[in-house]
N, C-alpha and C positions, 0 to 999 in steps of 0.2 A: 848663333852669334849674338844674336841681338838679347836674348835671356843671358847668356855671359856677359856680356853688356850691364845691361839692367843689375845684375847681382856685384859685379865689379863695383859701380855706383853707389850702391846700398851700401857695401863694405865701405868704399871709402866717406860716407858720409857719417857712416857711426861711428867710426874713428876720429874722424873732424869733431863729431859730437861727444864724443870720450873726452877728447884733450880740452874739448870746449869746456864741458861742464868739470872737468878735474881741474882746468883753472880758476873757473868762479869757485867752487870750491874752496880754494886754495886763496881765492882773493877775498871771500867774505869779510865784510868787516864785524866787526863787535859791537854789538848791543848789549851795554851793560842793563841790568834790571835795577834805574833809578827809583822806584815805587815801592820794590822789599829792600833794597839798601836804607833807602829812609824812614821807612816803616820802620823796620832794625836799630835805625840808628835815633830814632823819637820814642823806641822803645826802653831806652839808654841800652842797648845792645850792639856800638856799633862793631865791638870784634867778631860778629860773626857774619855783619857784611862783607869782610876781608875776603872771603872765601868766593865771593863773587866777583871779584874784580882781577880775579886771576885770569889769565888770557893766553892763547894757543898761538905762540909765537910767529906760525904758517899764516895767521890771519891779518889783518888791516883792523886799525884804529883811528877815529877820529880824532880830531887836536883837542876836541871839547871832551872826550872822553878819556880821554890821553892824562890831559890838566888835571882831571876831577881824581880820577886814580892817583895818580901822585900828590895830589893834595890828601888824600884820604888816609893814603898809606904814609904820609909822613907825618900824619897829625895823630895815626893810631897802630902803624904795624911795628913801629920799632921802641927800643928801650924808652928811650926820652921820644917828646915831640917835637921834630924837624918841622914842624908848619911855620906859619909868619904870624898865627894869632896874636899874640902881644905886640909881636911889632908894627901891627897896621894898627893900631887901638891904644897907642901912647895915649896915655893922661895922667892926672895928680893921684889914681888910685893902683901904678902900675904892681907895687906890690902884693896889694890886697885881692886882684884880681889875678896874679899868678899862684894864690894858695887855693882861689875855686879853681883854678883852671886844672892843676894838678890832684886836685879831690874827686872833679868832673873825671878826668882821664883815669883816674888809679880805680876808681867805681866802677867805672865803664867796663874794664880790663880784667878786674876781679871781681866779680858779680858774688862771687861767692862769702866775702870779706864785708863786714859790717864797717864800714866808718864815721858814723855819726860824730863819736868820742873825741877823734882825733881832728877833723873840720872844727867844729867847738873847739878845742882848747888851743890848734894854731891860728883862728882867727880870733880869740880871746887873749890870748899873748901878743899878737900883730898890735891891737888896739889898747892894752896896757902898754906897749913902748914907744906906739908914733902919737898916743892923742892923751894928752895927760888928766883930759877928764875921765878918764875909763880905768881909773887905780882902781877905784871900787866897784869894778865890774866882778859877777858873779860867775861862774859856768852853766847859765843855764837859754835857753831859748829866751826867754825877755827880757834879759840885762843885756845879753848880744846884742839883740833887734836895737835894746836902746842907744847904746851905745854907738853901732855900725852906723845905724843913723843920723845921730850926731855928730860923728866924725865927715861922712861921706857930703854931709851939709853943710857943714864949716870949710868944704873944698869948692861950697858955690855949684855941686851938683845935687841931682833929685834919684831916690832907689826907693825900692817898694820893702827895704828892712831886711831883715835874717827869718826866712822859714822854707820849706818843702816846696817845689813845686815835682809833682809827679815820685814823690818818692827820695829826691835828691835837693841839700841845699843850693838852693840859685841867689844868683845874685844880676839883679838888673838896674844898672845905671843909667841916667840920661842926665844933659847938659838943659834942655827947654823943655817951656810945655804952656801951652794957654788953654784957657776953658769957656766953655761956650754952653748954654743950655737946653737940652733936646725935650719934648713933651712926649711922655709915654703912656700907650695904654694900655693897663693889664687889669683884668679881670672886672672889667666895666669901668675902671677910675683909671682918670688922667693923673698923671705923676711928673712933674717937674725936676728933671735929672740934671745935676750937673757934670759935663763931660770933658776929664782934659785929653786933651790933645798932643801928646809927647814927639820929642824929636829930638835930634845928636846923640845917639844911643852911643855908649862907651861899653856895654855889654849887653846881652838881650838871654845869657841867662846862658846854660846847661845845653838844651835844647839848639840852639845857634851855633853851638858848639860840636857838638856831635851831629850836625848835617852840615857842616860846611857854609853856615849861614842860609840854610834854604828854607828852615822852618823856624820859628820861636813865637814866642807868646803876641799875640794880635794886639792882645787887652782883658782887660780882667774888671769886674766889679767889686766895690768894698760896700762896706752897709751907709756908705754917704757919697758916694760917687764913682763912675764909671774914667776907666782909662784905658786911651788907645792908642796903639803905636802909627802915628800918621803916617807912613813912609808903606804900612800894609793894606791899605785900603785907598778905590776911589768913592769921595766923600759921596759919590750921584750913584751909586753903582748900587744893585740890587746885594749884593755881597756884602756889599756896607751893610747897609739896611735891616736884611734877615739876619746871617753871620756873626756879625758885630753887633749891633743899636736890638735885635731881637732876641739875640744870644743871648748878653753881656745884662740885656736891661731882666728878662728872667733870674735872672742871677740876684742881681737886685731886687727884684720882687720877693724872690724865695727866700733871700737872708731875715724879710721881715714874717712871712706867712708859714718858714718853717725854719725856725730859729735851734731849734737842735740837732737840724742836720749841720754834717763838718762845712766845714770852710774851701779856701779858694782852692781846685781840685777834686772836691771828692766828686765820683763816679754816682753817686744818687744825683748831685745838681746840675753836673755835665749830663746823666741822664734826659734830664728837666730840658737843659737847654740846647741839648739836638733835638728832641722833638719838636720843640718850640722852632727850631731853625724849618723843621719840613713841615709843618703848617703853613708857612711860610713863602716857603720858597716856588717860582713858577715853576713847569713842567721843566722847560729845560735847567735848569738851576736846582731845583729836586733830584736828579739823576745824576748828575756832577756831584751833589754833595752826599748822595749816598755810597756813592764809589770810593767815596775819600772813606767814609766810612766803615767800607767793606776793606780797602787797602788798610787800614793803622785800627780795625775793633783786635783786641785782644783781652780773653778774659783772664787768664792767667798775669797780666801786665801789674805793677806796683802803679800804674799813671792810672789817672781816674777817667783822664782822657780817652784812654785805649778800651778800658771795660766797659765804659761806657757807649763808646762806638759800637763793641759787639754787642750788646746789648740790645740796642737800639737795633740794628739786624735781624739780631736774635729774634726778638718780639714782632718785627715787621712780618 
């Protein structure tokens, strides 16, 4: 009696334990993978993040994951883009930024289709009919940039011009910006940098766009001065410091000491300047940024950013 007992017990408890775990089962919630979505989506790939935000209707979702899916999918799964992009980001350049924004998305979408031709000649056409100094604008990369320029400036905003960033024209506006000047040392001499400091961004470029605003350009260096997007960094923060002011001021150094490599993006001075970032960096802050590294290196990638991350792996 008492082993019928016993065994009746054991039966009913793995039953209990059946319907237990077929309900967590049944209730897990979704973990999407934010790390290859954005990898994907900084790689200008985000149609094939799509495929991950697909979800088993038996399961539970979060509201924050909930939002981020339907923001994602209505910014890239269907014909047109249902997002609210343009409409949170009203300003005096609202046309000129619905022709990247539509170049951004049709790129993204058709990976296989070239468009350079066509960005050039409808953002060359935009600026022969709303700015009338740009009758004598040419079709080519430096009558653009000048032109874009002097339009976008006459609106009383600030943009870094018409060129590539990772493969793709961008386009980055801001409303302020002040400059301040940091002392840098590279390669035994001090360097006197001047840094501005940007803020009221009206677009933050390609990049911003295809992560749902989670990633974009930090800052960048020219061969006379460094610029940083202030709204990405704490100014005391070691992140600053290495990241940015260690990154950005390499960049600077290398536009003078190695003047034939490309310009803002290529994958040799991003090489330059992750290394530079983990000489740098402390124990724990080297491991964080190698991660990032190992998440978004790709050598196959058009971004200079991404081959140079694996790179940077590669060779470690």
């Amino acid at each position: 009696m008492r082993t019928l007992k016993l065994t009746a017990l054991l039966i009913l408890n793995f039953v209990a334990f059946s319907k237990i775990n077929a309900q967590t089962s049944q209730n897990d919630s979704i973990k999407l993978d934010y790390t290859k979505i954005y990898s994907l989506a900084l790689d200008g790939n985000p149609k094939l993040a799509l495929p991950l935000l697909e979800i088993d209707p038996a399961k539970k979702i979060s509201q924050k994951d909930l939002k981020f899916k339907t923001n994602f999918e209505n910014r890239f799964k269907f014909e047109e883009d249902k997002s609210d992009f343009l409409e949170t980001r009203k300003s005096k350049i609202d046309q000129l930024l619905k022709i990247y924004r539509d170049y951004w998305r049709f790129t993204f979408l058709n990976k296989e289709k070239k468009n350079d031709t066509l960005i050039m000649k409808k953002v060359s056409d935009f600026l022969k009919t709303k700015f009338p100094p740009a009758q004598n604008l040419i079709v080519n990369e430096d009558s653009i940039n000048l032109y874009q320029k002097k339009y976008i400036s006459s609106l009383g905003y600030h943009t870094t011009g018409f060129g590539k960033t990772g493969g793709l024209y961008d386009l980055l506006v801001w409303k302020t910006e002040k400059d301040t000047i940091y002392n840098l040392n590279y390669d035994g001499k001090e360097t006197h940098v001047k840094v501005y400091f940007m803020d009221d961004f009206i677009t933050l470029g390609w990049s911003e766009y295809a992560t749902l605003g989670r990633y974009y350009p930090a800052g960048w260096a020219t061969k006379e001065a460094l610029f940083c997007v202030k709204k990405s960094y704490d100014l005391k923060s070691e992140n600053f410091r290495v990241s940015y002011i260690g990154h950005e001021g390499r960049h600077f150094a290398d536009y003078k000491l190695f003047p034939n490599l490309k310009g803002v993006g290529s994958a040799d001075l991003e090489y330059r300047g992750k290394l530079t970032e983990l000489s740098l960096y402390s124990a724990e802050g080297l491991y964080k940024r190698i991660q990032f590294f190992i998440n978004n290196g790709n050598y196959d990638s058009e971004n200079g950013h991404s081959i140079a991350a694996f790179c940077v792996i590669r060779d470690l």
